[in-house]
PyMOL Python script that loads the backbone (N, CA, C, O; Angstrom):
from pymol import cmd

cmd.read_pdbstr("""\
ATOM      1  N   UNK A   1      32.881 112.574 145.080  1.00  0.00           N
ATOM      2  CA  UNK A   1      31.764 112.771 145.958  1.00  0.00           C
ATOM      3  C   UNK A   1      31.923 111.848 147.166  1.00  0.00           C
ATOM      4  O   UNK A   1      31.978 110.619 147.127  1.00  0.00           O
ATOM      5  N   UNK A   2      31.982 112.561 148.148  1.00  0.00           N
ATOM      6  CA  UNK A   2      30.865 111.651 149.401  1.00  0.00           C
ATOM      7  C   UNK A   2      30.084 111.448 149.886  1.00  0.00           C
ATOM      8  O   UNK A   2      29.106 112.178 149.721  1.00  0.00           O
ATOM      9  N   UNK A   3      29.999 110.200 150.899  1.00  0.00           N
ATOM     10  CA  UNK A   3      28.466 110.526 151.016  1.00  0.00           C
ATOM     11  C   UNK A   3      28.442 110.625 152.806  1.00  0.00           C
ATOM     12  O   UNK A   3      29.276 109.988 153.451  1.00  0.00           O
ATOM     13  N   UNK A   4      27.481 111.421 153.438  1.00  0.00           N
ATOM     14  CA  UNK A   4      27.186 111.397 154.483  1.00  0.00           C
ATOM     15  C   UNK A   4      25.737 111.722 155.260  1.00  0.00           C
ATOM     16  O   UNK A   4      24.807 112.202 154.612  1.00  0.00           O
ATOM     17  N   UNK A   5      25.620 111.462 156.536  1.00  0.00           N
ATOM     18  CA  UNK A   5      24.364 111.416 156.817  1.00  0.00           C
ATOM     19  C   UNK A   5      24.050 112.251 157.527  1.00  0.00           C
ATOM     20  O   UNK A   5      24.831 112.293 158.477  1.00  0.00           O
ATOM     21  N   UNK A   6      22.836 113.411 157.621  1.00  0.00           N
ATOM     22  CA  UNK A   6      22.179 114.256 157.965  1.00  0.00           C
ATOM     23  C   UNK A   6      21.868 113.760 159.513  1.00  0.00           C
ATOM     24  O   UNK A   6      21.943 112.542 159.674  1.00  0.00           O
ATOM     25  N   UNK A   7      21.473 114.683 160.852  1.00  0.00           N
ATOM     26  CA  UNK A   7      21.390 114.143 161.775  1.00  0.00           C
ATOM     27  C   UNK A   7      19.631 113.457 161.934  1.00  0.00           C
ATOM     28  O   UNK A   7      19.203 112.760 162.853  1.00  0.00           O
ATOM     29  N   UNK A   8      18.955 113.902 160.816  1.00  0.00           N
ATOM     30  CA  UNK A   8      17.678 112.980 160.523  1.00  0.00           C
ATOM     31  C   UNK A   8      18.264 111.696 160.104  1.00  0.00           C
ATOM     32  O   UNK A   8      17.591 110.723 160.443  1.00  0.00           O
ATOM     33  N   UNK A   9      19.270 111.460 159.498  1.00  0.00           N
ATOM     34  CA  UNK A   9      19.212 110.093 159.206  1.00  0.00           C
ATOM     35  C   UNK A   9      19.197 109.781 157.843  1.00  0.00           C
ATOM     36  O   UNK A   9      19.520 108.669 157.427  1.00  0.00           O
ATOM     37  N   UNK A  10      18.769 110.883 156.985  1.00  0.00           N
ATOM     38  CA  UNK A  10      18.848 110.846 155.516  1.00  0.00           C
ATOM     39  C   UNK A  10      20.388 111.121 155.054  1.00  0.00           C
ATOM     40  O   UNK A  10      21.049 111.979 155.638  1.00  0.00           O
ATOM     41  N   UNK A  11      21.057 110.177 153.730  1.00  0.00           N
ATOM     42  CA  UNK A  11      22.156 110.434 153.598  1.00  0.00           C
ATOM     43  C   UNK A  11      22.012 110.737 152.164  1.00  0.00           C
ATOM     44  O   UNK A  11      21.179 110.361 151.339  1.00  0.00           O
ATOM     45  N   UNK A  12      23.411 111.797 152.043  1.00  0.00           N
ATOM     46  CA  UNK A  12      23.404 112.505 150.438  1.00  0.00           C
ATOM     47  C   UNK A  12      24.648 112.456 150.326  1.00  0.00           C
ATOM     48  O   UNK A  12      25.243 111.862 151.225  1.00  0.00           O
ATOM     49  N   UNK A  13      25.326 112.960 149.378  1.00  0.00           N
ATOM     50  CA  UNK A  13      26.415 112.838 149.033  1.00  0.00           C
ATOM     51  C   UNK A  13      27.080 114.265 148.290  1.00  0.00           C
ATOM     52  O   UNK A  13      26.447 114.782 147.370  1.00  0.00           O
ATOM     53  N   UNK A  14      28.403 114.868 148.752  1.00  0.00           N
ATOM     54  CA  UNK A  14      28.959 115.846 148.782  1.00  0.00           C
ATOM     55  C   UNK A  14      30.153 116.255 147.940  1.00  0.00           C
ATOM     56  O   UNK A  14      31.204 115.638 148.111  1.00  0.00           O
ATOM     57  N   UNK A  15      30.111 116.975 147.283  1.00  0.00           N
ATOM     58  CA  UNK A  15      31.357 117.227 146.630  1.00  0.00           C
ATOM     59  C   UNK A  15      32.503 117.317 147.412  1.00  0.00           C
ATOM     60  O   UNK A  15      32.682 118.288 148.147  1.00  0.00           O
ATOM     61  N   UNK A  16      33.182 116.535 147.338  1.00  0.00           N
ATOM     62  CA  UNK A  16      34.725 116.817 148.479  1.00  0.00           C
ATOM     63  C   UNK A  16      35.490 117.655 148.094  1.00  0.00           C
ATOM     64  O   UNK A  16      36.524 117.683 148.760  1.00  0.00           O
ATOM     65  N   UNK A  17      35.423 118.558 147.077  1.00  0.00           N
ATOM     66  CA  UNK A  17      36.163 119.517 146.454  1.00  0.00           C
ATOM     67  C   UNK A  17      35.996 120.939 146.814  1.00  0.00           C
ATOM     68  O   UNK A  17      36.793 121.858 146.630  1.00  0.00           O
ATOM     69  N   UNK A  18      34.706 120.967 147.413  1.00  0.00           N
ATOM     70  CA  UNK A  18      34.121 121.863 147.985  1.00  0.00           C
ATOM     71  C   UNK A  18      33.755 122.227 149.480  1.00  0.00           C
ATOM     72  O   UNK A  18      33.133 123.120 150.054  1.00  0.00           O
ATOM     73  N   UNK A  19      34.352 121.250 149.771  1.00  0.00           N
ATOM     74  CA  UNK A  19      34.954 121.378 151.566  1.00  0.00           C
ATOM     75  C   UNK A  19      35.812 122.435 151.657  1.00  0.00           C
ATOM     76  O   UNK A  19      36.777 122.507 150.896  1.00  0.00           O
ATOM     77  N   UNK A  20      35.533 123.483 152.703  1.00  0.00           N
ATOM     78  CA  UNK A  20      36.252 124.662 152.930  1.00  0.00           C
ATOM     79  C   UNK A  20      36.551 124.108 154.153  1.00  0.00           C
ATOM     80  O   UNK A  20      37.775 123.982 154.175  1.00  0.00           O
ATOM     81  N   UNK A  21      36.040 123.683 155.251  1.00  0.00           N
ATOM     82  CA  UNK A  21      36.404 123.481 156.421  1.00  0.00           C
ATOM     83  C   UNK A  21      35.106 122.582 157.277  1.00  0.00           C
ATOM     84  O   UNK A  21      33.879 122.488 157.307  1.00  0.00           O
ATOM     85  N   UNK A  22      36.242 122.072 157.864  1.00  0.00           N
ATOM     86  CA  UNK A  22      35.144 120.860 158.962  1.00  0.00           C
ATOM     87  C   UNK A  22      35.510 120.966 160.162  1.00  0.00           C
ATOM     88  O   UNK A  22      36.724 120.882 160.346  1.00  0.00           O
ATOM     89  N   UNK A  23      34.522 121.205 161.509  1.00  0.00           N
ATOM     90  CA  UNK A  23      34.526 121.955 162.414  1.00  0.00           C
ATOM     91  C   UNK A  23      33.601 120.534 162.938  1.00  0.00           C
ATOM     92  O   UNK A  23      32.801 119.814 162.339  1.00  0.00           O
ATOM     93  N   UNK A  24      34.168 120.527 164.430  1.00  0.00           N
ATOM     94  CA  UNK A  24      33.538 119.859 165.323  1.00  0.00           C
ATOM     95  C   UNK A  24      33.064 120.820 166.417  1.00  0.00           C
ATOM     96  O   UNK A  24      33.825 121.779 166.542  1.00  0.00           O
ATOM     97  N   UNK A  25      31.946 120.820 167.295  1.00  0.00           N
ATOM     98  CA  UNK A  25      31.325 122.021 167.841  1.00  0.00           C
ATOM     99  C   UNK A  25      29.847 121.659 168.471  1.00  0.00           C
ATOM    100  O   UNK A  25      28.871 122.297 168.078  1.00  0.00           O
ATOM    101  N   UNK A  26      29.673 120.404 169.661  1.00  0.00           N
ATOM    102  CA  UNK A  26      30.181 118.941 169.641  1.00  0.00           C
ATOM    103  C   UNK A  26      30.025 118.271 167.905  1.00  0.00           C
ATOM    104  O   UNK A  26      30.665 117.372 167.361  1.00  0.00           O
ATOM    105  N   UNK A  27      28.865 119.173 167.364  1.00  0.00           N
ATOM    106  CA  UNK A  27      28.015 118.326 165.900  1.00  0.00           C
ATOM    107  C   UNK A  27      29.520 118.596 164.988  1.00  0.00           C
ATOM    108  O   UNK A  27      30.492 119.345 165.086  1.00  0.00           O
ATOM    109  N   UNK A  28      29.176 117.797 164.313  1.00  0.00           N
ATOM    110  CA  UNK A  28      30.468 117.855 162.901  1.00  0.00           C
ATOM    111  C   UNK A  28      29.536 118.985 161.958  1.00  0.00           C
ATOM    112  O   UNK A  28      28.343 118.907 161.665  1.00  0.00           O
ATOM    113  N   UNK A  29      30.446 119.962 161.633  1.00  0.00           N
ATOM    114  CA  UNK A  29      29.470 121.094 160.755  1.00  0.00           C
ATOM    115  C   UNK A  29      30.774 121.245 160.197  1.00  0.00           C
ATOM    116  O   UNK A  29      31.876 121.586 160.628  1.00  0.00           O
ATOM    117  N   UNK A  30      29.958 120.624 158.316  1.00  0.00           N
ATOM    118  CA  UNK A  30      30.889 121.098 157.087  1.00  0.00           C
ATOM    119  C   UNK A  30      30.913 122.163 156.198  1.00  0.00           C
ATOM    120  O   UNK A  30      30.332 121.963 155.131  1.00  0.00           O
ATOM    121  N   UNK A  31      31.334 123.031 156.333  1.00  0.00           N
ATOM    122  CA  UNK A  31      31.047 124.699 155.187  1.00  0.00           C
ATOM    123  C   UNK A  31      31.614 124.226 154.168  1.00  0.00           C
ATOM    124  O   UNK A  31      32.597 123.500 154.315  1.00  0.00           O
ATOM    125  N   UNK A  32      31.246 124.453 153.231  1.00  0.00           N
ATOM    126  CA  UNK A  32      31.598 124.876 152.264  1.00  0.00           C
ATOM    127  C   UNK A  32      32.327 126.078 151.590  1.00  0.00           C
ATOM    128  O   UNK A  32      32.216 127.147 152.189  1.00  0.00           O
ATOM    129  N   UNK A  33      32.864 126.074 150.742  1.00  0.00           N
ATOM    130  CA  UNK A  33      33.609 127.505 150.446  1.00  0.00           C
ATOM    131  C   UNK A  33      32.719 128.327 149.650  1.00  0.00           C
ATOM    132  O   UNK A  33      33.255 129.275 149.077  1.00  0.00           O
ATOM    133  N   UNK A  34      31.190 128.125 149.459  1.00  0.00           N
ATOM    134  CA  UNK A  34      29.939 129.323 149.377  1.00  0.00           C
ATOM    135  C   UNK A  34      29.296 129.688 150.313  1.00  0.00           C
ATOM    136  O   UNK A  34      28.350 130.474 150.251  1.00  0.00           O
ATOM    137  N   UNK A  35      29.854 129.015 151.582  1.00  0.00           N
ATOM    138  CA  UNK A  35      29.231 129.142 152.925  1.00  0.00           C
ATOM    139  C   UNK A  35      28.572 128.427 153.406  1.00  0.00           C
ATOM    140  O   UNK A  35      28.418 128.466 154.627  1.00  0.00           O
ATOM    141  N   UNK A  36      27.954 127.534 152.647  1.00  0.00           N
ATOM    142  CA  UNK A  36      26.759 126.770 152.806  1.00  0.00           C
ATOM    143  C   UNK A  36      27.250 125.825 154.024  1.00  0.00           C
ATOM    144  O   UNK A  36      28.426 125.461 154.056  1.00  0.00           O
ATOM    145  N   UNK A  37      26.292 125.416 155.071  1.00  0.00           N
ATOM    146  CA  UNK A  37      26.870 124.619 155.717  1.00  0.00           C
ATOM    147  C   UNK A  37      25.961 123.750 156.255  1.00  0.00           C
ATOM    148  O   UNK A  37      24.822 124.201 156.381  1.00  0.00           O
ATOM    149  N   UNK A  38      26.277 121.959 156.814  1.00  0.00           N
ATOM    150  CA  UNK A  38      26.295 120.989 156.248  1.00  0.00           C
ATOM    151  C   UNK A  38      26.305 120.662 158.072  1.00  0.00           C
ATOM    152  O   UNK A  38      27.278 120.920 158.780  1.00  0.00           O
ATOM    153  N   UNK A  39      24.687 119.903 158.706  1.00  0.00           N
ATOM    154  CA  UNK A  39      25.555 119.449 159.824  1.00  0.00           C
ATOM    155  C   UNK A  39      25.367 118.217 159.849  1.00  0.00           C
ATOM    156  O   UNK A  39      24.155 118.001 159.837  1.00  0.00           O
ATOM    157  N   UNK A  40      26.152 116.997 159.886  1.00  0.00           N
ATOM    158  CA  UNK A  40      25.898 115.575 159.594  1.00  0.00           C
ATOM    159  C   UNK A  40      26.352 114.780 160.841  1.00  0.00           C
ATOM    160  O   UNK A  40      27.032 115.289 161.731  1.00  0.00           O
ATOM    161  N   UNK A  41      25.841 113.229 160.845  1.00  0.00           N
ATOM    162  CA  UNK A  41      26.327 112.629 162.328  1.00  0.00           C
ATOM    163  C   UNK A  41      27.652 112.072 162.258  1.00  0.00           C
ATOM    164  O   UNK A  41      28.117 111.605 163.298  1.00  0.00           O
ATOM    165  N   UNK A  42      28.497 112.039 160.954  1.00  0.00           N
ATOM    166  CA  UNK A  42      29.474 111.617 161.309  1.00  0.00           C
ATOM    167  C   UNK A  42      30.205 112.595 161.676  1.00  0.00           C
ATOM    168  O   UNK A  42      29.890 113.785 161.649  1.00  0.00           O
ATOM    169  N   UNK A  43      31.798 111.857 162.244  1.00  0.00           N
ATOM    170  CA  UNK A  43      32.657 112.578 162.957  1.00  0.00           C
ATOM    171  C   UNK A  43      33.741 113.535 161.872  1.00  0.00           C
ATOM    172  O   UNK A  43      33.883 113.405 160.656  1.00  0.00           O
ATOM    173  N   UNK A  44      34.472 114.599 162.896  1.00  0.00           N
ATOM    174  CA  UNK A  44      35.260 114.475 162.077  1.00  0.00           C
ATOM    175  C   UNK A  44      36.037 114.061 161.118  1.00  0.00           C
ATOM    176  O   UNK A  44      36.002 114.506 159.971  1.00  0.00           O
ATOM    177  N   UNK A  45      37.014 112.917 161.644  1.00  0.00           N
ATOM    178  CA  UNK A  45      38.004 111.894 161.509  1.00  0.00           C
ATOM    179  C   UNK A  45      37.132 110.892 160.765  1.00  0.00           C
ATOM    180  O   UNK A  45      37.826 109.998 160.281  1.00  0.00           O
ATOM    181  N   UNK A  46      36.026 110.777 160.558  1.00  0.00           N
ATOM    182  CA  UNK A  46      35.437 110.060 159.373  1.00  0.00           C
ATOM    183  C   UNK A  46      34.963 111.196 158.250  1.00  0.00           C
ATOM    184  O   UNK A  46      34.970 110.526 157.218  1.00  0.00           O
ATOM    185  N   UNK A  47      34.684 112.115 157.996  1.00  0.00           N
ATOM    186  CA  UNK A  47      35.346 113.388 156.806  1.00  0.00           C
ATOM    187  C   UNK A  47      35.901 113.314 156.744  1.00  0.00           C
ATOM    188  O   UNK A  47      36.221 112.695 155.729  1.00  0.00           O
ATOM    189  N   UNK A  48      36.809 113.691 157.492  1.00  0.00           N
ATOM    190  CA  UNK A  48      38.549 113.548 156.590  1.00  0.00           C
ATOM    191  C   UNK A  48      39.050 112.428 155.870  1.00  0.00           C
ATOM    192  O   UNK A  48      39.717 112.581 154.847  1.00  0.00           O
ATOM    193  N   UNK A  49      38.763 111.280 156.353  1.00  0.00           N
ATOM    194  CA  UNK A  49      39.054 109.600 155.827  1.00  0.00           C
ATOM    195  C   UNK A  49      38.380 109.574 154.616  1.00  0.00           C
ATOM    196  O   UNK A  49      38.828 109.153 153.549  1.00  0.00           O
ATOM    197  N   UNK A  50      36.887 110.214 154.904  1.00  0.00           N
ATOM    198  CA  UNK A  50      36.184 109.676 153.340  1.00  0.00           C
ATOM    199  C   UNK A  50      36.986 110.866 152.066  1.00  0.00           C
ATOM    200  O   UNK A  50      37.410 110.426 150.997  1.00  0.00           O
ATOM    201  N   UNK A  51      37.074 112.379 152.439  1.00  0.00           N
ATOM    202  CA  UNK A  51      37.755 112.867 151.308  1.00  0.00           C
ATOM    203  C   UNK A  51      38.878 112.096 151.537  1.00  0.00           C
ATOM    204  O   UNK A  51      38.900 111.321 150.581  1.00  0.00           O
ATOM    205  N   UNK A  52      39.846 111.852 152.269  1.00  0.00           N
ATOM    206  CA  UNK A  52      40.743 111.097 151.586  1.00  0.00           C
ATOM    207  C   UNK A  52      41.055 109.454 151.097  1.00  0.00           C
ATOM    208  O   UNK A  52      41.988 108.872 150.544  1.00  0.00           O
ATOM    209  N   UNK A  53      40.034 109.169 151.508  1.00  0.00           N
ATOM    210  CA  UNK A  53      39.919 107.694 150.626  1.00  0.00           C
ATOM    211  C   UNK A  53      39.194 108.437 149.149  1.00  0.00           C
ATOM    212  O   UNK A  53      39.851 108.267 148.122  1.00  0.00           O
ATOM    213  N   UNK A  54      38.239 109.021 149.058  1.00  0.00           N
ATOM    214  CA  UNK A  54      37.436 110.079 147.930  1.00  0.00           C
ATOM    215  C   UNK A  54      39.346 110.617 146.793  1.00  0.00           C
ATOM    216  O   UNK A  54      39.762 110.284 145.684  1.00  0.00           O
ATOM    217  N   UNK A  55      39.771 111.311 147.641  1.00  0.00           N
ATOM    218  CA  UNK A  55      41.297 111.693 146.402  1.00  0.00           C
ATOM    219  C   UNK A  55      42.376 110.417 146.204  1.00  0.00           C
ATOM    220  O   UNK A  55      43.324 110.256 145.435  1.00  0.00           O
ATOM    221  N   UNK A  56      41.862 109.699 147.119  1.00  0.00           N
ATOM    222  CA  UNK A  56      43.165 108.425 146.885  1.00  0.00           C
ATOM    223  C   UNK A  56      42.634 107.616 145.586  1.00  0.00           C
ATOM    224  O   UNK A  56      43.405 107.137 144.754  1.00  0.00           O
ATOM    225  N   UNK A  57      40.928 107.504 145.498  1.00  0.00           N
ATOM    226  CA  UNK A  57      40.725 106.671 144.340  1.00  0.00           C
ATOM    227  C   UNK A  57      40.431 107.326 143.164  1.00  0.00           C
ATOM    228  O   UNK A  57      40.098 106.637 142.200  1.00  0.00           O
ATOM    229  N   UNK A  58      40.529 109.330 142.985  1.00  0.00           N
ATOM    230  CA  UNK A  58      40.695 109.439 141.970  1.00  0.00           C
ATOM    231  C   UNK A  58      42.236 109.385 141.381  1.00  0.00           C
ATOM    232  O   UNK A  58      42.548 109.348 140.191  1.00  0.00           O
ATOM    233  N   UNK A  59      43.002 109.391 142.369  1.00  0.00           N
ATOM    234  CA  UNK A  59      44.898 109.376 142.005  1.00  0.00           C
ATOM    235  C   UNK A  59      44.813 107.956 141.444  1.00  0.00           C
ATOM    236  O   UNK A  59      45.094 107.762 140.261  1.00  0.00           O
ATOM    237  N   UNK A  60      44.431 106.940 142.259  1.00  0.00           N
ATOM    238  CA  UNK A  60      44.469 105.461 142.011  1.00  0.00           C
ATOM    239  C   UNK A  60      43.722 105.390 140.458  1.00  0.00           C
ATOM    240  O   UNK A  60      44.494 104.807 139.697  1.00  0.00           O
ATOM    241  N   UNK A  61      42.692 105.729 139.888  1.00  0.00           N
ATOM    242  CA  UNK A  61      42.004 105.458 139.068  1.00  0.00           C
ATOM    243  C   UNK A  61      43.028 106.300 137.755  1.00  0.00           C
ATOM    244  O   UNK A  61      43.060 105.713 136.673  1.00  0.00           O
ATOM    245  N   UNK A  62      43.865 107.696 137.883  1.00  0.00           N
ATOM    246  CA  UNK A  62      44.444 108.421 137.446  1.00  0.00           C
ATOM    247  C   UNK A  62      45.382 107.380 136.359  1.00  0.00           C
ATOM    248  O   UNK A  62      45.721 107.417 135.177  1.00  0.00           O
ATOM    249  N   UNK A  63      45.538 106.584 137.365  1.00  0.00           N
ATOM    250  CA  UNK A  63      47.293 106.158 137.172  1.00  0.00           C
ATOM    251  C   UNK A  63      46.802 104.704 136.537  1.00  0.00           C
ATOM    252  O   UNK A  63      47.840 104.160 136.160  1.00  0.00           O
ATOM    253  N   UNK A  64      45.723 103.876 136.268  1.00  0.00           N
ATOM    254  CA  UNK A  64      45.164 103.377 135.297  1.00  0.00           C
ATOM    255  C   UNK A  64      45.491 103.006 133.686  1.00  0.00           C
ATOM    256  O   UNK A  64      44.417 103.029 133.084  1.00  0.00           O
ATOM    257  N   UNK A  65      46.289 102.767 133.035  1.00  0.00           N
ATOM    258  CA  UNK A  65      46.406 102.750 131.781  1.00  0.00           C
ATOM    259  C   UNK A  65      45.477 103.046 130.952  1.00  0.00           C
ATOM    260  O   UNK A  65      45.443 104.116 130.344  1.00  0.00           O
ATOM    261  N   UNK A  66      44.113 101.576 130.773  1.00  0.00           N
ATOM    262  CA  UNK A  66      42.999 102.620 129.874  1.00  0.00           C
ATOM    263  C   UNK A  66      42.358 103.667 130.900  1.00  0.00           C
ATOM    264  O   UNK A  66      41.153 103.500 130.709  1.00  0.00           O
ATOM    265  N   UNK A  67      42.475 104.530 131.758  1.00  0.00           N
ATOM    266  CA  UNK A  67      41.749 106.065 132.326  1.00  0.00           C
ATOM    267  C   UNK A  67      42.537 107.455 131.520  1.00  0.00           C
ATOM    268  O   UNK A  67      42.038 108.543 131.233  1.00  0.00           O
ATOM    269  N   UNK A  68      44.369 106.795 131.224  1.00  0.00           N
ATOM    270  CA  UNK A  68      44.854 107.923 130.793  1.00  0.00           C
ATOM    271  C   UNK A  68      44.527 108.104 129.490  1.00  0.00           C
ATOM    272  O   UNK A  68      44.420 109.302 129.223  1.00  0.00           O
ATOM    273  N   UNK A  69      44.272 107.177 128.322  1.00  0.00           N
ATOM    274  CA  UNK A  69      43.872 107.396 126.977  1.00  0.00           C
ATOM    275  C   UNK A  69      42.807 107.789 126.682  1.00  0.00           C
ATOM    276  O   UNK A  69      41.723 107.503 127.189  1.00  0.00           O
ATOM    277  N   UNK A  70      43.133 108.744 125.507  1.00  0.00           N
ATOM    278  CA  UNK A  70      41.796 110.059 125.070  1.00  0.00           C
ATOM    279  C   UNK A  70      41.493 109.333 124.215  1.00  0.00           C
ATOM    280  O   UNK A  70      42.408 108.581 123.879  1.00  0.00           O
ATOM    281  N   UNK A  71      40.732 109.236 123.778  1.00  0.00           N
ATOM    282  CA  UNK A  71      39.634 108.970 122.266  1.00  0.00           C
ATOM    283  C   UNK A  71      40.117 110.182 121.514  1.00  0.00           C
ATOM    284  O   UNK A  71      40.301 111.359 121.822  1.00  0.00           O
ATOM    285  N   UNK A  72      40.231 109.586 120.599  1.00  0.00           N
ATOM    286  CA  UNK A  72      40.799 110.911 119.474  1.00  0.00           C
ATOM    287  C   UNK A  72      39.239 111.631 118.962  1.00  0.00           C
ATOM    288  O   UNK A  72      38.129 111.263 118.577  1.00  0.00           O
ATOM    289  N   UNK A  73      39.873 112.680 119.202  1.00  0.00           N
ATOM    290  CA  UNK A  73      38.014 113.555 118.851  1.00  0.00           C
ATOM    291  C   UNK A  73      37.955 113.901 117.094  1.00  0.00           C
ATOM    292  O   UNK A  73      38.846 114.522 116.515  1.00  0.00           O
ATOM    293  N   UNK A  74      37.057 113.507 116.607  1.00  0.00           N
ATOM    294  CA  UNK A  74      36.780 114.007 115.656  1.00  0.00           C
ATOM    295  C   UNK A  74      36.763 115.679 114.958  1.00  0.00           C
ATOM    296  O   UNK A  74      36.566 116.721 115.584  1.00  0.00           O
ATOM    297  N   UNK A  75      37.033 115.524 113.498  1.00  0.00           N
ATOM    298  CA  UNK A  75      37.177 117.184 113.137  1.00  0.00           C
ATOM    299  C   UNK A  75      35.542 117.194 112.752  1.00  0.00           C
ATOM    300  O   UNK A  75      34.929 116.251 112.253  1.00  0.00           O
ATOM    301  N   UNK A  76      35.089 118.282 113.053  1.00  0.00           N
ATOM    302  CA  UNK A  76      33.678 118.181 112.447  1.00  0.00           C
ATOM    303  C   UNK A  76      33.958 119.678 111.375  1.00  0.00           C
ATOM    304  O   UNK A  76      34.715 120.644 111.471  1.00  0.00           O
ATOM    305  N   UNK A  77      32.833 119.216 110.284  1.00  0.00           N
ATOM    306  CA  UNK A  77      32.829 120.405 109.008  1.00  0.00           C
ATOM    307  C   UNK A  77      32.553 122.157 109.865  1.00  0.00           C
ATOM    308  O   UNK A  77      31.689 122.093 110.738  1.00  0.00           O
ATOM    309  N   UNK A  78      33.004 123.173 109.729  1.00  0.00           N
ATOM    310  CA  UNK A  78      32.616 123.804 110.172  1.00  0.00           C
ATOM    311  C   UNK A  78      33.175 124.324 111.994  1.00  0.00           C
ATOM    312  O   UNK A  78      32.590 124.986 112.852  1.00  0.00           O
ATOM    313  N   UNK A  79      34.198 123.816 111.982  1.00  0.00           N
ATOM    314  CA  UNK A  79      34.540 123.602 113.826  1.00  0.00           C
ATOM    315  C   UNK A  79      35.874 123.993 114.288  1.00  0.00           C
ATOM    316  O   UNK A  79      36.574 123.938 113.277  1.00  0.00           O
ATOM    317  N   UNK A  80      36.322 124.221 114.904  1.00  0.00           N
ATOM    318  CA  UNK A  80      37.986 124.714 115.376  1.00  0.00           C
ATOM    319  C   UNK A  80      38.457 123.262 115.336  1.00  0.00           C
ATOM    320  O   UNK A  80      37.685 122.328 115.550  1.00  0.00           O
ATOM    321  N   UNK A  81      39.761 123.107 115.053  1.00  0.00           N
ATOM    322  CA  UNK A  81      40.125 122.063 115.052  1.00  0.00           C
ATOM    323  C   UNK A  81      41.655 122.283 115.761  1.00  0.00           C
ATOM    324  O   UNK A  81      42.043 123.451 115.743  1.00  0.00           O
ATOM    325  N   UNK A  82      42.582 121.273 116.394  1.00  0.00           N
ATOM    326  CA  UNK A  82      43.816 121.678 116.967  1.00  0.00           C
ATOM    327  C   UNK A  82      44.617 121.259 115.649  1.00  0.00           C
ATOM    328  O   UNK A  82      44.298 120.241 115.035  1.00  0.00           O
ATOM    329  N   UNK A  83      45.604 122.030 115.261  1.00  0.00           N
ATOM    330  CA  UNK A  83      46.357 122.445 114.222  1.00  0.00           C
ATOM    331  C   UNK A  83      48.159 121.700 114.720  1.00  0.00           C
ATOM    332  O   UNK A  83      48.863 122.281 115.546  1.00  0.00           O
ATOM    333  N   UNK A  84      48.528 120.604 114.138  1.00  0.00           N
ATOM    334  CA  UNK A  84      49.641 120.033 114.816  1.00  0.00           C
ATOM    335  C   UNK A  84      50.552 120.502 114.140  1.00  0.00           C
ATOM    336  O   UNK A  84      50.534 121.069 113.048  1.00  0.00           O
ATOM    337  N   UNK A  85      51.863 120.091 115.248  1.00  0.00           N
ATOM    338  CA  UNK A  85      52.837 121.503 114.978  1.00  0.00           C
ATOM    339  C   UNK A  85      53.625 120.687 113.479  1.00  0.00           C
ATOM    340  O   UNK A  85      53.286 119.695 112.833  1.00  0.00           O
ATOM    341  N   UNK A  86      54.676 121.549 113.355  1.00  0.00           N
ATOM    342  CA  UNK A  86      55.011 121.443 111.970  1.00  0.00           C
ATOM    343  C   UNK A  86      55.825 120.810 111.697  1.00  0.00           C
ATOM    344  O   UNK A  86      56.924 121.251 112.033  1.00  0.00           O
ATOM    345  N   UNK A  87      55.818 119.332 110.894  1.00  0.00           N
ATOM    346  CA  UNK A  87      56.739 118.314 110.455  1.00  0.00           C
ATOM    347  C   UNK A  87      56.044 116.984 111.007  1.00  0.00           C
ATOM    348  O   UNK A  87      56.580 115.907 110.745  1.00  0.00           O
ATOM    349  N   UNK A  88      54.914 117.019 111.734  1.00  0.00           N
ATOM    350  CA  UNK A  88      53.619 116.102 112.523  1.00  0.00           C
ATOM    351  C   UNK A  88      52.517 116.041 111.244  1.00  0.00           C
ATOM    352  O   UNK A  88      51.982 117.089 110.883  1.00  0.00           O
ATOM    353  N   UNK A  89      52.203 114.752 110.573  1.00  0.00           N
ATOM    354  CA  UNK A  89      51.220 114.382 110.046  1.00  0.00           C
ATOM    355  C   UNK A  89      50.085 113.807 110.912  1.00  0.00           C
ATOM    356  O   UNK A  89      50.409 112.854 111.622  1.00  0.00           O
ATOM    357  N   UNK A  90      48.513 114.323 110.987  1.00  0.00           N
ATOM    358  CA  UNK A  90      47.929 113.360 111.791  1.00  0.00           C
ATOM    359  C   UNK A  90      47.410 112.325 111.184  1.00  0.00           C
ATOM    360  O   UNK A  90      46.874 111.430 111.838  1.00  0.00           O
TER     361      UNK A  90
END
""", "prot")
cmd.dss("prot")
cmd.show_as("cartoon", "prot")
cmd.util.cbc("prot")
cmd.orient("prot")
């Protein structure tokens, strides 16, 4: 998520995943890829910086030692369970 500010002055915060395109037009107006669109006071070149400071710290956080380890999930009575392949004890 980012966050940015409305040209009232109120700020919210945006899924950066869901940026279809950012258009300057003088106002910075962000669509979305449902169309929805978004006109805020920052600039371009500060969208683009925040999604990409926004994907640099989920790569950065990615590459983490404890972020990559799963918790081993429990079998519950009654439930699909993943079935390990053959000559693997769990």
């Amino acid at each position: 998520m980012i966050s940015l500010t409305r040209l009232s002055g109120t700020t919210f915060v945006m899924n950066a995943d869901l940026i279809e395109r950012v258009d300057c037009t003088p106002d910075t107006v962000v669509t979305l890829v449902d169309g929805t669109k978004y006109i805020v006071a920052e600039s371009l070149d500060e969208v683009r910086d925040a999604v990409i400071d926004y994907r640099s710290a989920i790569v950065a956080r990615a590459a983490l030692p404890e972020a990559s380890t799963v918790a081993p999930v429990r079998a519950r009575q009654n439930r699909l369970t993943a079935v390990p392949p053959r000559g693997v004890t769990p």
